[in-house]
DOFIBA-543248 format. One record per residue (C-alpha): residue number from 1; residue in three letters; x, y, z. Coordinates in nm, 2 decimals, always signed. Layout:
<sites>
+-----+------+--------+--------+--------+
: seq : type :   east :  north :     up :
+-----+------+--------+--------+--------+
: NUM :  ALA :      X :      Y :      Z :
...
+-----+------+--------+--------+--------+
</sites>
This chain:
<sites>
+-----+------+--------+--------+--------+
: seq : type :   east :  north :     up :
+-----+------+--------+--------+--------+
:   1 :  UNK :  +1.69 :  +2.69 :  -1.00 :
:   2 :  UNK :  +2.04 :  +2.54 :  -1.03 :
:   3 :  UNK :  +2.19 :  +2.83 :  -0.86 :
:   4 :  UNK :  +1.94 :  +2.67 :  -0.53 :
:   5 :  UNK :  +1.98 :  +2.31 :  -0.59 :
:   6 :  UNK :  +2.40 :  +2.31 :  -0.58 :
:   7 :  UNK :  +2.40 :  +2.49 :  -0.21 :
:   8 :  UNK :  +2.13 :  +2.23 :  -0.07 :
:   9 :  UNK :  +2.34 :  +1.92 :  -0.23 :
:  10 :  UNK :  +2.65 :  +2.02 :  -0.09 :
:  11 :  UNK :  +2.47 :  +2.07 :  +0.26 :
:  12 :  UNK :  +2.35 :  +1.76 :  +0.21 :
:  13 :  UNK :  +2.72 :  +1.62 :  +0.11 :
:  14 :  UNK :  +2.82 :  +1.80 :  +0.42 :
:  15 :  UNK :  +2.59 :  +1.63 :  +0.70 :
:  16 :  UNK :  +2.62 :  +1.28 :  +0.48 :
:  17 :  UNK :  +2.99 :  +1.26 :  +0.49 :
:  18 :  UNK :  +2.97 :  +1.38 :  +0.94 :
:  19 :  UNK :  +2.74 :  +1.08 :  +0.98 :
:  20 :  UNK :  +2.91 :  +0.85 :  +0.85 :
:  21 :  UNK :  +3.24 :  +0.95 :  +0.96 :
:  22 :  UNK :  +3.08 :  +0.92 :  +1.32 :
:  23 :  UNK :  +2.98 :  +0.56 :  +1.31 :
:  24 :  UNK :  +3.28 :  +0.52 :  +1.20 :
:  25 :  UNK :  +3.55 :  +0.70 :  +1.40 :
:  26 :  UNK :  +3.33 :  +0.64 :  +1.72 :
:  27 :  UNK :  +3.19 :  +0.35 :  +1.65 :
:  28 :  UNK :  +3.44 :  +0.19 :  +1.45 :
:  29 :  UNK :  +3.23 :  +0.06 :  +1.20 :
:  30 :  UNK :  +3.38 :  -0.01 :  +0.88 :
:  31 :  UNK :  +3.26 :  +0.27 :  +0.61 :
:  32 :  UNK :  +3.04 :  -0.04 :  +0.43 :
:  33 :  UNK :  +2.89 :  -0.12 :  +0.79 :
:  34 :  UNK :  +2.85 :  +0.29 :  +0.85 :
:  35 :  UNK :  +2.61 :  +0.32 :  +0.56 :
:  36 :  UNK :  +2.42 :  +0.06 :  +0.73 :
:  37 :  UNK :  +2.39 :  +0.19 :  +1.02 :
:  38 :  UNK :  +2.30 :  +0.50 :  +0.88 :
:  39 :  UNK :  +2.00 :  +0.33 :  +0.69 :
:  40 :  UNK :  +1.88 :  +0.17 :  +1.02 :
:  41 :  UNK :  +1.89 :  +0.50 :  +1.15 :
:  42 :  UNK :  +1.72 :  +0.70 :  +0.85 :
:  43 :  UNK :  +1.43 :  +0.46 :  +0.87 :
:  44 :  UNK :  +1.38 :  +0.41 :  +1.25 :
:  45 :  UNK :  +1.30 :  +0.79 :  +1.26 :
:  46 :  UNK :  +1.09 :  +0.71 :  +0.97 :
:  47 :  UNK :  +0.87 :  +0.49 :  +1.21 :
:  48 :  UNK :  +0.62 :  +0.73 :  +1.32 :
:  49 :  UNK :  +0.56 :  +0.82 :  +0.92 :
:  50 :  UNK :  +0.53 :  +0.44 :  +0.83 :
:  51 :  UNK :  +0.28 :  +0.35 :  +1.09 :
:  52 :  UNK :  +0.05 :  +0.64 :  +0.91 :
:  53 :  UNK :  +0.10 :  +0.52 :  +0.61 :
:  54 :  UNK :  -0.01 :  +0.16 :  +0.67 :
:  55 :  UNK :  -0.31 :  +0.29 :  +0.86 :
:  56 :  UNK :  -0.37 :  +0.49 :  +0.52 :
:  57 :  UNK :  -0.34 :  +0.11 :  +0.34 :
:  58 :  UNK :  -0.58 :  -0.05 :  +0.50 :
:  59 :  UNK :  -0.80 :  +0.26 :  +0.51 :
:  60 :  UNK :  -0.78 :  +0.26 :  +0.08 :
:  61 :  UNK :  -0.79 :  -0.13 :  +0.08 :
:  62 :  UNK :  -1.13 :  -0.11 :  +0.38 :
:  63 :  UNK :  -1.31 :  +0.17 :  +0.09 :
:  64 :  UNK :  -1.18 :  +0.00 :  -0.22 :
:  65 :  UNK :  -1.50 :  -0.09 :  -0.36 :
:  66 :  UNK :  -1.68 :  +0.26 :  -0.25 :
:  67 :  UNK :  -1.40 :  +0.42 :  -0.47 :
:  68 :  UNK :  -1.47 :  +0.19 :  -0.77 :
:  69 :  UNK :  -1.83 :  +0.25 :  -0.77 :
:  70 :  UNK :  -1.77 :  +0.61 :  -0.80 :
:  71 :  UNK :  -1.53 :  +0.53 :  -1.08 :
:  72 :  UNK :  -1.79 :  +0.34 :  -1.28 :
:  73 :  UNK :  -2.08 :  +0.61 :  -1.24 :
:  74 :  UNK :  -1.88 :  +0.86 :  -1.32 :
:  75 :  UNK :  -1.62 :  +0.72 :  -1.56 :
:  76 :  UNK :  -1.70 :  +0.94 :  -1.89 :
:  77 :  UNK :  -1.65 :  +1.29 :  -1.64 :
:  78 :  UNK :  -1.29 :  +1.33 :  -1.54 :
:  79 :  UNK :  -1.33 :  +1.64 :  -1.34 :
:  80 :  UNK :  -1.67 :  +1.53 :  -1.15 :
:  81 :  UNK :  -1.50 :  +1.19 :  -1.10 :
:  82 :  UNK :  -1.21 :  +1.33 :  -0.91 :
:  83 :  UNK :  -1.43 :  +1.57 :  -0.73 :
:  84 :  UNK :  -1.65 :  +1.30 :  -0.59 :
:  85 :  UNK :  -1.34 :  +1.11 :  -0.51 :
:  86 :  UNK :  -1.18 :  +1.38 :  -0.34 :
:  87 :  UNK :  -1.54 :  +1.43 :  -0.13 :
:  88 :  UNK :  -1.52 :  +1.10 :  -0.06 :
:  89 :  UNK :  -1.16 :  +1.12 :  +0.08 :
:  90 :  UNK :  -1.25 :  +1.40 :  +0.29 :
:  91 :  UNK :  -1.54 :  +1.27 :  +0.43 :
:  92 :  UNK :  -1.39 :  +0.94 :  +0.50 :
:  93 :  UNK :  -1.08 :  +1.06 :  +0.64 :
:  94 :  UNK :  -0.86 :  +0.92 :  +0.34 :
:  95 :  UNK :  -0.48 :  +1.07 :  +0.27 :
:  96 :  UNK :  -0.33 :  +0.90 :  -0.02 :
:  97 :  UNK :  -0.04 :  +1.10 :  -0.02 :
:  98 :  UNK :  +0.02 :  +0.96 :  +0.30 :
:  99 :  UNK :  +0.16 :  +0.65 :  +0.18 :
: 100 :  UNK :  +0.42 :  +0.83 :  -0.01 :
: 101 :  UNK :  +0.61 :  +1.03 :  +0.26 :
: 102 :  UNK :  +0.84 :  +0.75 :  +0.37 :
: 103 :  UNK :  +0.96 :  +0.68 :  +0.03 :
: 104 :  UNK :  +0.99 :  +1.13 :  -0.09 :
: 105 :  UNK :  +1.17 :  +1.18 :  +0.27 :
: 106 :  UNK :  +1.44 :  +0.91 :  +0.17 :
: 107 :  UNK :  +1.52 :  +1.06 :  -0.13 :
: 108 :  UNK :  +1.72 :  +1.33 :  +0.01 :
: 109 :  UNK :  +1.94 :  +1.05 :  +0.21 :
: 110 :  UNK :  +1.98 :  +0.87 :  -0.13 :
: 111 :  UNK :  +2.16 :  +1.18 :  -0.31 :
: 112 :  UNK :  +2.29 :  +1.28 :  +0.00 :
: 113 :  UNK :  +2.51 :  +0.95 :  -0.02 :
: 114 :  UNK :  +2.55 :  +0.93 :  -0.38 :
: 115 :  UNK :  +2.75 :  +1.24 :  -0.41 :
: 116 :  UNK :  +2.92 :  +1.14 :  -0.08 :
: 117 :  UNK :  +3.03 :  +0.83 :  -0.23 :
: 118 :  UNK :  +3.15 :  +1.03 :  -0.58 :
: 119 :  UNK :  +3.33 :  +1.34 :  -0.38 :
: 120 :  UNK :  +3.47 :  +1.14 :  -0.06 :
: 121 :  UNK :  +3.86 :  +1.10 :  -0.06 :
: 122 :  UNK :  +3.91 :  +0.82 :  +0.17 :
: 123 :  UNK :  +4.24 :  +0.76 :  +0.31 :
: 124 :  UNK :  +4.52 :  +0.48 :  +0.25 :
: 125 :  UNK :  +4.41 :  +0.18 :  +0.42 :
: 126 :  UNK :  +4.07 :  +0.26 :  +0.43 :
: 127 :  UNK :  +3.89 :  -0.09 :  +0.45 :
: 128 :  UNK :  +3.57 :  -0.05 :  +0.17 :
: 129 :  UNK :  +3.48 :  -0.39 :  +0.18 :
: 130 :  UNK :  +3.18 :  -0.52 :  +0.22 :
: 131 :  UNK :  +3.15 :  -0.89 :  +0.37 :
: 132 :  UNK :  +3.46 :  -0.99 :  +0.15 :
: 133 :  UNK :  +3.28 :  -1.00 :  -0.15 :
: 134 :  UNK :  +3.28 :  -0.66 :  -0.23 :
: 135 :  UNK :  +3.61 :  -0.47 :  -0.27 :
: 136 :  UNK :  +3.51 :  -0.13 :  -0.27 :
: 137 :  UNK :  +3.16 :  +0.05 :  -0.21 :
: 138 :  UNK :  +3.29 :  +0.34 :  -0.39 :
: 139 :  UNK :  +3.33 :  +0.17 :  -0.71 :
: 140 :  UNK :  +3.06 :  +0.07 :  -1.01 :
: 141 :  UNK :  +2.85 :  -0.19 :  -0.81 :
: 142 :  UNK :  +2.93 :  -0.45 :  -1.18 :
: 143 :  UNK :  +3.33 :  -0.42 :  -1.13 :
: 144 :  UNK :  +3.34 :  -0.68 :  -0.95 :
: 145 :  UNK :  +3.18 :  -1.07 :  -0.96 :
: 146 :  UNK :  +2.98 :  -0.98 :  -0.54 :
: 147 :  UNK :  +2.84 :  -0.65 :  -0.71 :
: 148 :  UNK :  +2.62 :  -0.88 :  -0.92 :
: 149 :  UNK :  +2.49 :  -1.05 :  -0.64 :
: 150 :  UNK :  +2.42 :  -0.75 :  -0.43 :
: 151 :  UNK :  +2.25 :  -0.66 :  -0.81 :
: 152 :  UNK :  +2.02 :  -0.99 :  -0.73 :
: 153 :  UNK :  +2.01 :  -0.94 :  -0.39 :
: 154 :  UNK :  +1.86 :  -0.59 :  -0.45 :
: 155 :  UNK :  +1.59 :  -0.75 :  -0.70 :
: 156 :  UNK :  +1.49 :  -0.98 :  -0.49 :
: 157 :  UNK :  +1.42 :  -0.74 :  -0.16 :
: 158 :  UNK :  +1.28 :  -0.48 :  -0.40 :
: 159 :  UNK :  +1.02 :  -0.75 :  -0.52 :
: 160 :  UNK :  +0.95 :  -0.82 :  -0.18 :
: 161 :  UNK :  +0.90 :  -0.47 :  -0.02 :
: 162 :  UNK :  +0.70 :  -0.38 :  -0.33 :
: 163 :  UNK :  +0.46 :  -0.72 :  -0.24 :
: 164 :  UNK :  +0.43 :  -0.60 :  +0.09 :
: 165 :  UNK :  +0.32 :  -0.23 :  +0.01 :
: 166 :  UNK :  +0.12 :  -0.26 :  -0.26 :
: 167 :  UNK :  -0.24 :  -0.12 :  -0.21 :
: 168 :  UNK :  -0.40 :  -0.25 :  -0.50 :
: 169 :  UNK :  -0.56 :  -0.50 :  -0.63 :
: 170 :  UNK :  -0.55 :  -0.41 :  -0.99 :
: 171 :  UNK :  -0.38 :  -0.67 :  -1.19 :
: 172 :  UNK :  -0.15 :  -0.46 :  -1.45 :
: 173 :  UNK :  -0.09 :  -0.24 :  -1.12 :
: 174 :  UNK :  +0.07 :  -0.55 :  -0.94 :
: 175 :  UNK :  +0.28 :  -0.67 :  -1.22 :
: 176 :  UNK :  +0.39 :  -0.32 :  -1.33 :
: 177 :  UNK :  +0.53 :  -0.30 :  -0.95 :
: 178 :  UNK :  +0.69 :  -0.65 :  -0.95 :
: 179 :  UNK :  +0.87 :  -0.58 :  -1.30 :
: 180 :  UNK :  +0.99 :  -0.25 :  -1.22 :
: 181 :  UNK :  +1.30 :  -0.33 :  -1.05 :
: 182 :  UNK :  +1.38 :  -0.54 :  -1.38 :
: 183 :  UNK :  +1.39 :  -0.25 :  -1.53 :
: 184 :  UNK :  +1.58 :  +0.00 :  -1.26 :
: 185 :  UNK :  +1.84 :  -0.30 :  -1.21 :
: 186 :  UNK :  +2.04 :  -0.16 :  -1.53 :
: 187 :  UNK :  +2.02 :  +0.21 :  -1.40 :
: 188 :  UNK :  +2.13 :  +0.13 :  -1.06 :
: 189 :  UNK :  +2.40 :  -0.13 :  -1.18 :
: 190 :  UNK :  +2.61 :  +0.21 :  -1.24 :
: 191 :  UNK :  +2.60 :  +0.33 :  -0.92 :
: 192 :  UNK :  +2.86 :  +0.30 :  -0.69 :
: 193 :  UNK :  +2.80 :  -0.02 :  -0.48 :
: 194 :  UNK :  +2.77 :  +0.17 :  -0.10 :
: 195 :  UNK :  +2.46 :  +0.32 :  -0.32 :
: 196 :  UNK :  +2.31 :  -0.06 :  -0.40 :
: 197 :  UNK :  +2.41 :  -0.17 :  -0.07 :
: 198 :  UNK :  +2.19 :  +0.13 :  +0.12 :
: 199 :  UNK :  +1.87 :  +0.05 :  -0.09 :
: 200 :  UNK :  +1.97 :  -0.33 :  -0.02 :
: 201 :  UNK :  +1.91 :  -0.24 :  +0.35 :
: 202 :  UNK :  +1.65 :  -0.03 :  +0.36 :
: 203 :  UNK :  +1.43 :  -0.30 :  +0.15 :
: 204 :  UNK :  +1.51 :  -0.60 :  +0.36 :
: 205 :  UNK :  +1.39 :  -0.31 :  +0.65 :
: 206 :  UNK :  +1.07 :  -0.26 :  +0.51 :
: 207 :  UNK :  +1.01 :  -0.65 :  +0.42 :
: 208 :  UNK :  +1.06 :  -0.72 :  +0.80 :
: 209 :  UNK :  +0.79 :  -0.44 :  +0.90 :
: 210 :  UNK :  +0.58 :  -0.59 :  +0.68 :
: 211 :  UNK :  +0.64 :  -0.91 :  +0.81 :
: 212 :  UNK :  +0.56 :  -0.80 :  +1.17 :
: 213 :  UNK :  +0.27 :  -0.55 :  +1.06 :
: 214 :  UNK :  +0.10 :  -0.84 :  +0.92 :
: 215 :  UNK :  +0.15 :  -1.02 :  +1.21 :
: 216 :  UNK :  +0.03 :  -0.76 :  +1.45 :
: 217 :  UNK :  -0.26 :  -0.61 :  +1.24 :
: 218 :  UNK :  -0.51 :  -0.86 :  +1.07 :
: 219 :  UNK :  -0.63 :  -0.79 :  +0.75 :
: 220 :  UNK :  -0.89 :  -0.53 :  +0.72 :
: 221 :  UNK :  -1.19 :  -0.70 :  +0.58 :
: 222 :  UNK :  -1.40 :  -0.53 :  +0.28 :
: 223 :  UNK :  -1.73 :  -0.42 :  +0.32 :
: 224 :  UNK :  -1.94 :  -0.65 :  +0.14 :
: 225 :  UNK :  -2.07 :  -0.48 :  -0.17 :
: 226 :  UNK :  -2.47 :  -0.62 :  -0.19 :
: 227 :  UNK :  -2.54 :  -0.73 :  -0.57 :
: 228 :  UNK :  -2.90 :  -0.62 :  -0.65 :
: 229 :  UNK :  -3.13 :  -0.76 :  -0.94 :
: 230 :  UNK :  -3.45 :  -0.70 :  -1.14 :
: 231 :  UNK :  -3.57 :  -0.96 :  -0.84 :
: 232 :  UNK :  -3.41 :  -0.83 :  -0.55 :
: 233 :  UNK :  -3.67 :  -0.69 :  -0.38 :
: 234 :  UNK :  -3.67 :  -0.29 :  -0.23 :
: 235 :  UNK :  -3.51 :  -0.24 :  +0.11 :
: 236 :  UNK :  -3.77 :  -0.20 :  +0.36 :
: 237 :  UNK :  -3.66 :  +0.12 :  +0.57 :
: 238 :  UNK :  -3.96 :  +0.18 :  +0.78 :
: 239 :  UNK :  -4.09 :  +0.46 :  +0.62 :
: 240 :  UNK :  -4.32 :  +0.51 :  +0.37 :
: 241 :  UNK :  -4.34 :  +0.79 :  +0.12 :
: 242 :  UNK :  -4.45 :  +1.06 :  +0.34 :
: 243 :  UNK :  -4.25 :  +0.99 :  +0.61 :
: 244 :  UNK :  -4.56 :  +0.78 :  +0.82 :
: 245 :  UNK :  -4.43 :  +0.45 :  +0.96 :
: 246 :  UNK :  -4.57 :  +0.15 :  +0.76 :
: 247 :  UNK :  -4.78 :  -0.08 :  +0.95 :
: 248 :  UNK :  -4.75 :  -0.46 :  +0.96 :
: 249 :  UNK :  -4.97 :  -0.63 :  +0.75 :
: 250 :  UNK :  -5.25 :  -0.71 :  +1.00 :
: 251 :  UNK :  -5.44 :  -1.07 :  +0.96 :
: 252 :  UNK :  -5.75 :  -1.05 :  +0.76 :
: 253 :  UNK :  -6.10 :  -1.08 :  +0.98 :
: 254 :  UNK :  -6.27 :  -1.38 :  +0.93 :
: 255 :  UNK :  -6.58 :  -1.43 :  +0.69 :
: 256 :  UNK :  -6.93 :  -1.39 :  +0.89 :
: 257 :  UNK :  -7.17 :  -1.69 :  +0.86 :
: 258 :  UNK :  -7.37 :  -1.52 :  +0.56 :
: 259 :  UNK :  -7.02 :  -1.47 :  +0.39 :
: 260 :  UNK :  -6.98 :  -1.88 :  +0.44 :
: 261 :  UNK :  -6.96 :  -2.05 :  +0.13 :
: 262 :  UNK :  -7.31 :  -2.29 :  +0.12 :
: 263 :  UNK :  -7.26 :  -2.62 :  +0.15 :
: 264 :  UNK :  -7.48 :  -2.85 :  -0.08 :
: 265 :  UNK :  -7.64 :  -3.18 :  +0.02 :
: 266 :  UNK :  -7.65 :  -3.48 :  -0.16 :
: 267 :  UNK :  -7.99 :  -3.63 :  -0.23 :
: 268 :  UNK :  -7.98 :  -4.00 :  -0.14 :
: 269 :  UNK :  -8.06 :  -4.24 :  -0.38 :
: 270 :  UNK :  -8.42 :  -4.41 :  -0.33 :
: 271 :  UNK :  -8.38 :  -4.80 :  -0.34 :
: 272 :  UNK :  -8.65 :  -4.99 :  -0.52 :
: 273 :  UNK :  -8.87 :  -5.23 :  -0.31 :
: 274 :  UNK :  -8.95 :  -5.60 :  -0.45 :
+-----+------+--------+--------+--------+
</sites>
């Protein structure tokens, strides 16, 4: 399997290292302001993919409470839970692997540059800045004082794109999404700084297509989910138990003169004469 993988990486390397030496021969971009550009580029051919998957949102958030119901009923069976859910998927439409592809199709980008940025001999007088606050994208993003603000600055976005992509409404779900960049902050703080600065980009990206997705596309209301009681009375659906139509309840006849209840008379009261 390693024999594979070390072929495909350096093909990767290989188209990684053309790219960006386009924008920035042709272009001429500063290698900071290639990978950029190459991020812009990476997720405008992404678009097509990113409009699917936030159809597929709203089509999870439109079903949510369908899918919970089905959870509930069949919570003690695993295997018939996940069959009814994957029935339910079919029959609705419903890819949740949909919203994934976006972020699995990026990941051969993010290696791609990562051993670009390890293997790349630049030469002398190579400007690696980045907005004069980084000295060199090639080096450990905390060598320097402006890696740890591209460190916050990758927080912050992450949080962001993460608020705007979330399809759940599940408590734990939200705040295990919001603290997970805490976490990945001291694993990417050792990657060279063009690294930070790509994922930088590509989550201020998706914040602005959320911004403009939430513009364009209103919220997808839930279907109401009716709450029935001991009292709630049975749904009337027209049909009775074998399949006649019930009648309306037609007004009763009135009651014939001998069915009249009698009316009794009062005697009058005899008045004495003097």
């Amino acid at each position: 399997m390693i024999v594979y993988a070390i072929p495909i990486i350096s093909q990767l390397e290989t188209v990684m290292r053309h790219v960006l030496n386009w924008f920035h021969s042709n272009l001429g971009l500063t290698w900071a302001w290639s990978i950029v550009a190459t991020t812009v580029v990476v997720r405008m051919l992404l678009v097509p993919l990113t409009i699917r998957q936030i159809h597929s949102m709203q089509n999870l958030q439109k079903h949510a409470p369908q899918m919970k119901e089905i959870q509930k009923k069949y919570k003690h069976d695993r295997q018939k839970q996940n069959e009814e859910l994957m029935k339910f998927y079919r029959e609705n439409k419903i890819n949740p692997a949909a919203s994934c592809l976006p972020m699995l199709l990026q990941l051969p980008v993010f290696i791609a540059l990562y051993y670009t940025l390890r293997h790349f001999k630049f030469a002398k007088g190579d400007d690696l800045s980045f907005l004069h606050f980084i000295p060199s994208i090639a080096a450990h993003t905390t060598t320097h004082w402006g890696g740890y603000v591209l460190l916050f600055v990758y927080v912050a976005s992450q949080m962001a794109s993460s608020f705007f992509m979330m399809t759940t409404t599940d408590k734990t779900q939200r705040t295990l999404f919001m603290i997970m960049p805490l976490v990945f902050v001291f694993i990417i703080a050792r990657f060279p700084a063009g690294l930070v600065l790509y994922w930088v980009t590509t989550n201020l990206w998706t914040v602005g297509q959320g911004l403009i997705t939430r513009r364009l596309v209103g919220k997808t209301p839930a279907p109401a989910v009716e709450r029935r009681s001991s009292r709630t009375p049975p749904k009337d659906d027209g049909s009775s138990g074998n399949g006649a139509e019930r009648e309306s309840p037609q007004p009763k006849p009135a009651p014939s003169a001998s069915q009249q209840p009698r009316q009794v008379r009062r005697k009058k009261k005899r008045t004495s004469r003097r």
